[in-house]
N, C-alpha and C positions, 0 to 999 in steps of 0.2 A: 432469599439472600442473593443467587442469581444476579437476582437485576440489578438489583443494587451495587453489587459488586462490578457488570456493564455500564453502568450508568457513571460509578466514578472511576475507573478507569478511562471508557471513553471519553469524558467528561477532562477529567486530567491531563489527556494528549490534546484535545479542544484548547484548555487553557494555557498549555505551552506555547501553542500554535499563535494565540493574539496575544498573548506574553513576545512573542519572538516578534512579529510584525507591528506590536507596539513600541515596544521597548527599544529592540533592537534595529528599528525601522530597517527590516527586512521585506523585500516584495513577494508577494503572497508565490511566486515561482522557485523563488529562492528557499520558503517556507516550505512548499509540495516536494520538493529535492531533499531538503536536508529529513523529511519524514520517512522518505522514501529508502535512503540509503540509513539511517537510521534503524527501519525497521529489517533491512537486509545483514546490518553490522548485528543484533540485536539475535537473528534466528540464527547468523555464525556462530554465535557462543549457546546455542542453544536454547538461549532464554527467551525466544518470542514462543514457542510453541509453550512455553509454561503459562506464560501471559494467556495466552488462548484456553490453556485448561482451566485460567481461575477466573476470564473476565467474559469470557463466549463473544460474543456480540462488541463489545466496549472494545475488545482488541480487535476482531475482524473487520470490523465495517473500517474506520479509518485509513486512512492513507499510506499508512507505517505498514501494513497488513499487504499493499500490493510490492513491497523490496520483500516480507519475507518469503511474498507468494515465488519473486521471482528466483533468491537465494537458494530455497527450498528445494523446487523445481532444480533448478541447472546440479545442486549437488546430487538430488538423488538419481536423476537420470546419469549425469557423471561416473557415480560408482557402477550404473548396469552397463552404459554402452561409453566410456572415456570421452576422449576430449569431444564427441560429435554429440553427445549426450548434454553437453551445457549446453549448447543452441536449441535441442529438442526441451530440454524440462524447462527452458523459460518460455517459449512457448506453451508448450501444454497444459501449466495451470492458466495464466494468466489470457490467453487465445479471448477466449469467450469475455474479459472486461476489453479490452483493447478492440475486437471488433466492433461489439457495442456502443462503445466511444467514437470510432469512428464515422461510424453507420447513423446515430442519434445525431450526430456533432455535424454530418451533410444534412439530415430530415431539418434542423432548424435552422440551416445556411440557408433551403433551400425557402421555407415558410420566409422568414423575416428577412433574406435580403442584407446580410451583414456589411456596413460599413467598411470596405477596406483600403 
């Protein structure tokens, strides 16, 4: 049940997503923002970590998953080290996607030669 349970969940925030840049002819930037802060408003009230215990996968992978990585992060370092602690926990989880991105996002600059 697991997956299934990943599948429409995941599945679910997918269809919000071409629902919003259908419908609401939103640009897919405007779309990756409002998921993003969406899933950071979402782990403030506590409710993304719920989402996680019942969808696994379906919540994590998605987009909504790197605001609450970053929410997450800055409060709980916040309560151990205060205000200098929100700059370290949003780093700490999130470090390892954002370098990646970076680093991948030069290796195909460098292959193909991007148009700019």
């Amino acid at each position: 049940m697991e997956y299934l349970y990943a599948f429409l969940v995941g599945g679910a925030i997918c269809v919000a997503g071409q629902l919003l840049l259908d419908a609401a002819k939103l640009t897919p930037a405007h779309v990756t923002s409002l998921f993003v802060v969406a899933g950071a408003v979402l782990d403030g009230f506590g409710l993304y970590d719920k989402l996680i215990e019942f969808a696994g996968a379906g919540a994590t992978v998605p987009i909504t998953s790197f605001g609450h990585s970053l929410l997450h992060g800055a409060m709980e370092q916040a309560d151990e080290h205060g205000f200098i602690g929100i700059a370290m926990g949003i780093f700490e989880l999130t470090s390892a996607g954002i370098s990646s991105a970076i680093l991948f996002a030069f290796i195909i600059a460098v292959i193909f030669k991007p148009k700019g």
